[in-house]
N, C-alpha and C positions, 0 to 999 in steps of 0.2 A: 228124478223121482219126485214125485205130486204127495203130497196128503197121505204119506204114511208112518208111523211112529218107528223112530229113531231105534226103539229095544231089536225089532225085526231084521235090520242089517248094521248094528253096531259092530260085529263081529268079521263081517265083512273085510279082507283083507287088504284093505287099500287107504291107503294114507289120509284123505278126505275123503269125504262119503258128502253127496247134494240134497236139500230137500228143498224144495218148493211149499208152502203151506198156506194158505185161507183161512182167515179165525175169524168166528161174530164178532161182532161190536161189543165191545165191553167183557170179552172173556179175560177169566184171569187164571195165569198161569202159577197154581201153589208154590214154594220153597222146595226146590230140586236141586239136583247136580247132575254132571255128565262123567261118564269116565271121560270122554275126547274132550279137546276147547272145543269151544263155538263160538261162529263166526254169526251173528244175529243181524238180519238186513229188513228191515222193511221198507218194502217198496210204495207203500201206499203207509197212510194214516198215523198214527203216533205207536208210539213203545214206553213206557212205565216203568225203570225195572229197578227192583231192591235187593240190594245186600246188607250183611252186615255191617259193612264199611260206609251207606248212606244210597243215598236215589239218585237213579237219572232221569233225564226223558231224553228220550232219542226220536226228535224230528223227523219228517220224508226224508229219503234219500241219504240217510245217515244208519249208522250201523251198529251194534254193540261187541266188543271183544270180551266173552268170557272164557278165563283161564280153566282148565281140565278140575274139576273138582269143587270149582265156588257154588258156594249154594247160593239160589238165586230166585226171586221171584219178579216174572212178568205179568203187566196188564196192556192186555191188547186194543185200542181205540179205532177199528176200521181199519185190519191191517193185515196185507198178504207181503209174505213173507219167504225169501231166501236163504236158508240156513247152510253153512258149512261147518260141517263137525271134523275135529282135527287132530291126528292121532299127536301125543303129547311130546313126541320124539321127531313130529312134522312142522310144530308150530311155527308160524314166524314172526311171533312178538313176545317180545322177555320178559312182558309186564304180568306180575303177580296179580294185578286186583283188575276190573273191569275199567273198558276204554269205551268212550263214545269216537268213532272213526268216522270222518269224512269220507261218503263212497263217490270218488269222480266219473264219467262218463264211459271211460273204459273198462272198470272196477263194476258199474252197473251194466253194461254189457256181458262183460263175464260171467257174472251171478246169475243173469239170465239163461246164458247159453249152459251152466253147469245143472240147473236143475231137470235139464232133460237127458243128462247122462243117466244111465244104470248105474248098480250096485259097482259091478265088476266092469269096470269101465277099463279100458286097453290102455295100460300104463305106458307103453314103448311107444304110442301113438298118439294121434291130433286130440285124446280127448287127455292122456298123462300130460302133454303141454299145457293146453290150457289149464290143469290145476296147476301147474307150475306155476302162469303165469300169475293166476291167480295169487296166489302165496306170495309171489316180488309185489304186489299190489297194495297187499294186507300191511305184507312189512312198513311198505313205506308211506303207509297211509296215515294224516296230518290226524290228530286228537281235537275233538272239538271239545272245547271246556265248559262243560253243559253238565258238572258235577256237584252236588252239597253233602259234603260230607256228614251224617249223623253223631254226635259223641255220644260217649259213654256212659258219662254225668246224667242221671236220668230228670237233674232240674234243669240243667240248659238242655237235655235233647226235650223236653218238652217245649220250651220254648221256642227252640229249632223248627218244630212240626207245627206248632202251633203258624209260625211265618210263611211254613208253606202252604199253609192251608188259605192265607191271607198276607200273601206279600206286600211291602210297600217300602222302596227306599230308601224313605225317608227317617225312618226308623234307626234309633240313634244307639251306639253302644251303651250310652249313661244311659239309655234308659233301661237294656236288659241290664246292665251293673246295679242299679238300683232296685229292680224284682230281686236277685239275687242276692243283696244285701252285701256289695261288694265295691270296693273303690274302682273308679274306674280306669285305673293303672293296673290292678291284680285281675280284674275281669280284662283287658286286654291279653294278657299273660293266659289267662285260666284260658280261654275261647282259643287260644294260638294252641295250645295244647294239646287242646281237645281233639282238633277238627283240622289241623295241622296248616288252616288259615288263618289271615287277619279276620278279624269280623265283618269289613268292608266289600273286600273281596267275594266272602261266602254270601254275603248279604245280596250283592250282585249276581252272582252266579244262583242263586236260587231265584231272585227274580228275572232272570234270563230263562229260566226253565219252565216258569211259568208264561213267560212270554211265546216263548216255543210251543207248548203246547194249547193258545190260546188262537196264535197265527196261523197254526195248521187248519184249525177249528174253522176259521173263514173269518175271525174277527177284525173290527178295522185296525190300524194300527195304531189310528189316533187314539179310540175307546182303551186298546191294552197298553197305550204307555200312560195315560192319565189316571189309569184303575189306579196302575203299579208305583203310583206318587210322582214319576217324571215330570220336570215344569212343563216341558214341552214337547209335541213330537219330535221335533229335531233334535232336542237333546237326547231323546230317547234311539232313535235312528243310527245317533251318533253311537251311544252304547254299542249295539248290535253290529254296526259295522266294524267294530275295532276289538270283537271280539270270534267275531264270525267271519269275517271279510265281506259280507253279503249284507244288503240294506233289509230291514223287514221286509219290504214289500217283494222279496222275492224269497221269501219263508211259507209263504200262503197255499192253500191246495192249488190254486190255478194261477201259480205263479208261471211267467212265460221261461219258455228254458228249463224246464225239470224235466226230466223223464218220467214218463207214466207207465202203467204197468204193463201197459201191450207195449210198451218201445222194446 
């Protein structure tokens, strides 16, 4: 199924239901939810997506797992897209809050060949297989940690938003413990708290996300690891590969070995 909204065959009596979609550049998807999970793939371009629990970006070739019920908003960057909706009783991941999922080359095969199923697609046949297959896919697909969580505290989540707005490494916890009028032993504590990381970590992981969506863009990777305070690109290199398995340079739109959207 191509380009058509989800309300039309939710009801539809079959365990996953497929949709293929096309968005502008720069649409943004308001704060919704589903009755089903969603299985969120784009094939091309970046993903944006918010929850109450904090932001992702989801890279080419990578995918979002949102559980039956979260409310959620996406921005779209040049992106068509794969979705699988997933009756809550079909699911095959246990996780309560949303996942960024690595989709491998078989995983994007499938996604492909499911959006030309129908509604009522023949469960006891070649097309019930392949959602099966699909589904052992999803299960045991690797999480990419391409997460910053938001806190609560609305003087650290300011200052949270404010880094993603303007990330940079180098950026030290004494110095948000000192905006916050806070030693910097309780502000380690307070931020673990918060945001259920060290400050190091999240500090990382948010400039990883900016990275991601910088690299997809076409940027060099010298320009995005210097932006984001790295000494050097190889330190920066280093980053990404030990967090991704994959060196920047194959994060890129025209990285060799990705799948494109007619594959």
């Amino acid at each position: 199924m191509r380009n058509i909204a989800l309300d039309t065959v939710d009801a539809t009596p079959r365990p996953v239901l497929a949709i293929g979609t096309d968005y502008p550049h720069g649409q943004r998807l308001p704060p919704h939810t589903h009755r089903r999970a969603q299985f969120l793939y784009g094939m091309t371009g970046l993903m944006e997506v918010e929850t109450a629990d904090g932001a992702w970006v989801v890279p080419p070739h990578a995918g979002v797992w949102i559980p039956a019920g979260a409310r959620h908003a996406v921005r779209m960057v040049g992106v068509a897209t794969r979705s699988l909706y997933i009756e809550p009783a079909a699911a095959p991941r246990p996780a309560t809050g949303c996942e960024v999922l690595t989709v491998g080359a078989l995983l994007h095969q499938l996604l492909l060949a499911a959006a030309d199923l129908p509604a009522l697609y023949d469960q006891d046949g070649r097309d019930g297989a392949l959602i099966g297959l699909i589904l052992h896919e999803l299960a045991a697909a690797p999480v990419l940690p391409v997460f910053a969580p938001l806190p609560p505290d609305p003087r650290l989540g300011t200052l949270c938003r404010e880094f993603m707005q303007a990330p940079d490494i180098r950026i030290r916890p004494e110095d948000w413990a000192c905006r916050l009028a806070m030693s910097p032993r309780s502000f380690t504590r307070f931020f673990r708290s918060q945001t259920g990381l060290s400050f190091g970590v999240w500090r990382r992981q948010a400039c990883l996300m900016t990275a991601l969506s910088r690299l997809a863009a076409g940027q060099p990777v010298t320009g995005v690891a210097l932006d984001l305070g790295y000494e050097s690109p190889p330190a920066f290199s280093t980053m990404v590969r030990r967090m991704l398995g994959r060196p920047p340079s194959a994060l890129g739109p025209d990285a060799p070995g990705q799948p494109g959207p007619g594959c």
